[in-house]
N, C-alpha and C positions, 0 to 999 in steps of 0.2 A: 750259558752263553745267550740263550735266549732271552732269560729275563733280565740280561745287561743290555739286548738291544729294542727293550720294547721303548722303552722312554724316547732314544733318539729317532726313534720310527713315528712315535706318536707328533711330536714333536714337528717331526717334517711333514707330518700331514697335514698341521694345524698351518704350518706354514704355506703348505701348495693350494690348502682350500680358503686360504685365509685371510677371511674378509672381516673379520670382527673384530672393535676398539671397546672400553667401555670408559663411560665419562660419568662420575658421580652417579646418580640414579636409575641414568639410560642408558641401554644398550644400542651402537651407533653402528648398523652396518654398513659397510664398503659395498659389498659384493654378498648377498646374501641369499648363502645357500646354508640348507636345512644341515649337513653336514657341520659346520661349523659350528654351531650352536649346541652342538653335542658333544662337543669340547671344553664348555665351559661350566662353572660352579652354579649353582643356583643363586646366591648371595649376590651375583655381579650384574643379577638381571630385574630390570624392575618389574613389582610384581603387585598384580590386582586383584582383589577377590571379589567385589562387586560393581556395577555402574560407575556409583562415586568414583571411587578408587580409579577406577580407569581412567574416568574424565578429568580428574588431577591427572592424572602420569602425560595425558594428553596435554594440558594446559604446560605444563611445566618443561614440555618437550620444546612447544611453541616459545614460552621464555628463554629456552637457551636457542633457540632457532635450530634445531636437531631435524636432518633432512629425515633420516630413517633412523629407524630404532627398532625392539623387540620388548616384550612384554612379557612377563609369564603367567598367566591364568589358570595354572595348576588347580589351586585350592578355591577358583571363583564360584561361588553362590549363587547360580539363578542361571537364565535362559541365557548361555554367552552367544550362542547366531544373531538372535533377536537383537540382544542390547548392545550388540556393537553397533549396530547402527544407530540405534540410538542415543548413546554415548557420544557418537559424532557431533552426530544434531543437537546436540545441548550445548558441547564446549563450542560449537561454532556461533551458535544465536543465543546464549548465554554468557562467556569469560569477552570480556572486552577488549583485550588483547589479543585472542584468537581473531575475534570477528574483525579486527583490526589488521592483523598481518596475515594470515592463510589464507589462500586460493580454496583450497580443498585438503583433506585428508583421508587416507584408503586406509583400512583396515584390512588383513588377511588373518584367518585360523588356521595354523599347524600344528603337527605334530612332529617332537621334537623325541625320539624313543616314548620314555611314559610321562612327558611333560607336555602338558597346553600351551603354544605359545600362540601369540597374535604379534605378527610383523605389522607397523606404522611406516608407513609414508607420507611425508607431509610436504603441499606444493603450498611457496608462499608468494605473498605479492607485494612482501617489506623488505628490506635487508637488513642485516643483523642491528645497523649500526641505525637503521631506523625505531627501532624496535628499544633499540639500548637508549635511544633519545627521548623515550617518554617520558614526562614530568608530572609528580603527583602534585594533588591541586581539590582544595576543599572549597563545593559550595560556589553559589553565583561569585562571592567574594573571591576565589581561591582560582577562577578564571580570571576575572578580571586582573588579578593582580598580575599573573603572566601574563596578558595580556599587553600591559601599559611596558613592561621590562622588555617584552619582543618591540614593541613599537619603538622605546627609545634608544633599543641596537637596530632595529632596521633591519629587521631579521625575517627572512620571507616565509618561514615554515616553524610553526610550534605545536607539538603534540603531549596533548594533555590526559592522563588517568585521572578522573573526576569522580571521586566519593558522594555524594549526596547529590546529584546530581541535578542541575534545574536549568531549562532553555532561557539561554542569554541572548537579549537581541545587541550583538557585538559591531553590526554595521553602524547604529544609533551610538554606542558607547562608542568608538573606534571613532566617528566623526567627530563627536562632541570633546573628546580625550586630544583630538587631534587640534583645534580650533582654539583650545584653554592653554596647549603647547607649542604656539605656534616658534616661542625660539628654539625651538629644539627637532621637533619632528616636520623634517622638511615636504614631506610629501604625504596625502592622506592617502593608504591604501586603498585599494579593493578587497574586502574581506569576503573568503571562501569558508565554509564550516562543513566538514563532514563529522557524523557521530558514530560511533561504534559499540554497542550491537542499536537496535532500534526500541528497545527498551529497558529497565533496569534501573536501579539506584547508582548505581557504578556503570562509565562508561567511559573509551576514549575518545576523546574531541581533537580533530584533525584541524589547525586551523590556519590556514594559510594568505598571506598576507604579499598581494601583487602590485606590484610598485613597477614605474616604466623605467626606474633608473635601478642603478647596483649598489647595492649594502657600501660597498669602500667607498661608490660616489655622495653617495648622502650622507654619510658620515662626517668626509670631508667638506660639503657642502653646510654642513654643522658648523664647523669650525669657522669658518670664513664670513658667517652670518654673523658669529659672535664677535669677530672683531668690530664690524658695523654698528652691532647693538650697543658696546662699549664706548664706542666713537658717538653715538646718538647720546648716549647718558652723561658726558661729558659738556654735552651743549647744552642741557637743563642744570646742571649739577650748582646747586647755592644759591638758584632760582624758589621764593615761594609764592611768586604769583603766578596763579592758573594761567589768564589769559598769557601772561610770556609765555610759560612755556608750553602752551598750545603753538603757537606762534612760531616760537624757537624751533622745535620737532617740525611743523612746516617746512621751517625754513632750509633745516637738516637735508628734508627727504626733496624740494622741489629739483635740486641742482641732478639730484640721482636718474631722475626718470630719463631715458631717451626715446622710448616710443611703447604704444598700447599695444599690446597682442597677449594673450590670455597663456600661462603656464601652469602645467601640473607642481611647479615648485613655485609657489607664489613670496613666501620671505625672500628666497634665494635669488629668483631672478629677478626682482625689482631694486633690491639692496644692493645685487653685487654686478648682474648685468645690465640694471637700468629699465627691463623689459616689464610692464605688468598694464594688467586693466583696471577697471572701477573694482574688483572686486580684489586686486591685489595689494591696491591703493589704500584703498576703507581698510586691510586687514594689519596692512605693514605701520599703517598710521594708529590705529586703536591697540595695537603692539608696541610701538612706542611707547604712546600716552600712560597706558597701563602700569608701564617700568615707569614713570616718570610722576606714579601715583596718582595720575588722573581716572577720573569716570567717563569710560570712553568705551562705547560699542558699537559693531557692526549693524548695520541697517541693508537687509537685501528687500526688495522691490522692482519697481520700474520709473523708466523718467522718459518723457514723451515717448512710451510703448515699448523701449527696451527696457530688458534683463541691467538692471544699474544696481550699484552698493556705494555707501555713504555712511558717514558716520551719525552718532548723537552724542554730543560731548556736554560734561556739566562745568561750567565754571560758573566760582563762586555763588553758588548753589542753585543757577538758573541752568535749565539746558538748553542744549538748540544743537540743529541740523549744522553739520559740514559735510561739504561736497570737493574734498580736496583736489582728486582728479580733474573737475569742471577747474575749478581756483587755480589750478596750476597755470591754465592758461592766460588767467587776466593776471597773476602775480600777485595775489590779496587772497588769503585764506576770510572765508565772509562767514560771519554767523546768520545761520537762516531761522527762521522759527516755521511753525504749521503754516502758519497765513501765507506766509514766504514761497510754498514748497508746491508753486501749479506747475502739475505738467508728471509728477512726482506720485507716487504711489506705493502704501507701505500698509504691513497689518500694523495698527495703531491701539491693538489691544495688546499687542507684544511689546512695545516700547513706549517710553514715558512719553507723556507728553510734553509739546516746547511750545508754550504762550508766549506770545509776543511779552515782554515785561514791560509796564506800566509804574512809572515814578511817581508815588504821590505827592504833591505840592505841597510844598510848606510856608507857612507865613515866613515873606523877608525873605523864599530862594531866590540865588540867583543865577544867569547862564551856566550851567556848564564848561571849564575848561574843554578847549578841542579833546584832548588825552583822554579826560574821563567821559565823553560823549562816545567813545569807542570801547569803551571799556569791557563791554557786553558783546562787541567784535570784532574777532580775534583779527589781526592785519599780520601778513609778513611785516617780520622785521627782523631778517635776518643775523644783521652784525648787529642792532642798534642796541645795545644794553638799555636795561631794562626802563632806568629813570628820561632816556633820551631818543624817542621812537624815530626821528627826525635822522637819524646816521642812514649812510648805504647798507645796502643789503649784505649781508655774512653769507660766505658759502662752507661747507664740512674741510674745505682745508684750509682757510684761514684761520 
């Protein structure tokens, strides 16, 4: 009778004391008393017999995010008081994951009957699902690339496990990524980097991406930019002289603007709300031109002591200054060259230069048609096709 009711006694004890789960290699306590542990197979508990060995069970704990666990150091090899602490201190300023999501971790020594065990408790400062969102990623190249794929979802937070690891300056890439995408990435972040541990080949890079607007509003803001950009390409489309369609994209963008005040979404709010400054102006217009296979770029500076941007545009294969923003007000997009540009200040070792162009004379020329006398600059003309400059001005809905 007795040895019928030992089982169901055993049984209810494991039950009354019983705080213990186990999940693949670790042993997960609920409620962990020494008791309990003396219920269980040895097989079901993981088990270390030196440093190493530990500092994996450790790391591996932190991958599944295991609050508490148990250990068995029965058969461990060497000074176990000693190297627990030390064990800590490796997988914490060592595995990059650890250094990444753990607060801390407590090591304890018991005795479990005639087993060594060490109980784990681990405080973390990720949650699981942050943890589960790490992406591997080779090499300056292997950030970058996630990189450019969070910027074009608009995605405020990416964390990266980085093999070979090399410091990226991602503010410089991130502006310049931003600037070459302007129909797409509406907004240039603030880019945060934390790395985890502080040295190593391997590491996690926390990189977080602060935008003043939300993921679904820029996205949408995406969208809405593209119909305009579509509506812009339509107004060049079967055009192949430069100056028109320098001219034409003026024409496009003057009717849009209603007033200057500077925005962190500069495509966005100059195309769809009307709102932008010189530097909105210069960026949404060399955006244009760019689709519309022109040579056409950004010029920042100053114009009589303010912070101003402007363009340099090449047609048929001369360049010269446009100041669209100033143009919009007299109604004449003007080609300016260097001589043209007092008042104006620019680094001029960064951008080509624009010489006045000089017609050489030929035996038997004669005047200039008016048409070709402007040929070299650019005029609204909005509606007038191409062969007849002389028509009213086109505006985007006619």
């Amino acid at each position: 009778m007795r040895g019928k009711m030992a089982l169901p006694v055993l049984a209810l004890l494991c039950l009354s004391t019983g705080c213990t789960a186990w999940t693949g290699d670790s042993y997960v306590s609920v409620t962990p008393h020494a008791e309990g542990y003396a219920q269980t197979e040895p097989g079901d508990v993981a088990e270390a017999a030196s440093q190493e060995e530990l500092t994996e069970v450790l790391a591996r704990l932190v991958k599944n995010h295991t609050d508490q666990a148990t250990v068995d150091v029965s058969q461990y090899d060497g000074n176990l008081e000693k190297e627990l602490d030390l064990a800590t201190r490796e997988v914490m300023e060592t595995d990059p994951v650890v250094a990444y999501a753990v607060e801390d971790i407590r090591l304890q020594q018991t005795e479990v009957g005639v087993r060594q065990m060490v109980s784990v408790e681990i405080l973390y400062s990720r949650t699981q699902e942050e943890i589960q969102a790490i992406q591997p990623a080779w090499g300056e190249s292997g950030i970058k690339n996630r990189v450019t794929g969070a910027l074009e979802r608009a995605e405020p937070v990416i964390t990266l496990q980085v093999a070979n690891y090399q410091p990226v300056n991602l503010d410089r890439f991130v502006r310049t990524y931003y600037e070459e995408h302007l129909e797409t990435i509406m907004e240039c972040p603030q880019v945060v980097v934390q790395v985890y541990p502080d040295q190593g080949s391997e590491r996690v890079v926390e990189i977080q991406f602060r935008y003043s607007i939300s993921q679904e509003t820029l996205l949408q803001m995406r969208r809405d930019v593209q119909v305009l950009l579509n509506s812009a390409a339509g107004y060049v489309e079967g055009l192949t002289s430069e100056q028109v369609k320098a001219n034409r994209l003026y024409a496009f963008l003057r009717p849009l603007f209603v007033q200057s005040r500077p925005s962190e979404t500069p495509v966005y709010s100059l195309l769809c709300v009307g709102a932008g400054d010189s530097r909105s102006v210069a960026m949404v217009y060399g955006l244009l031109c760019r689709r519309a296979g022109l040579d056409c770029q950004v010029v920042s500076g100053t114009s009589n002591g303010r912070e101003w941007y402007w363009n340099i545009l090449q047609l048929d294969g001369v360049y010269c200054h446009v100041d669209v923003l100033t143009d919009m007000e007299g109604g004449t997009l003007l080609a300016r060259y260097d001589e043209d540009m007092e008042g104006y200040v620019w680094n001029t070792k960064s951008c080509p230069p624009c010489p006045k162009p000089v017609p050489l004379p030929t035996e038997g020329e004669t005047e200039p048609e008016p048409e070709e006398t402007q040929a070299s600059q650019p005029t609204a003309e909005p509606s007038a096709p191409e062969e007849d400059p002389s028509q009213p001005e086109e505006t985007p809905g006619e």
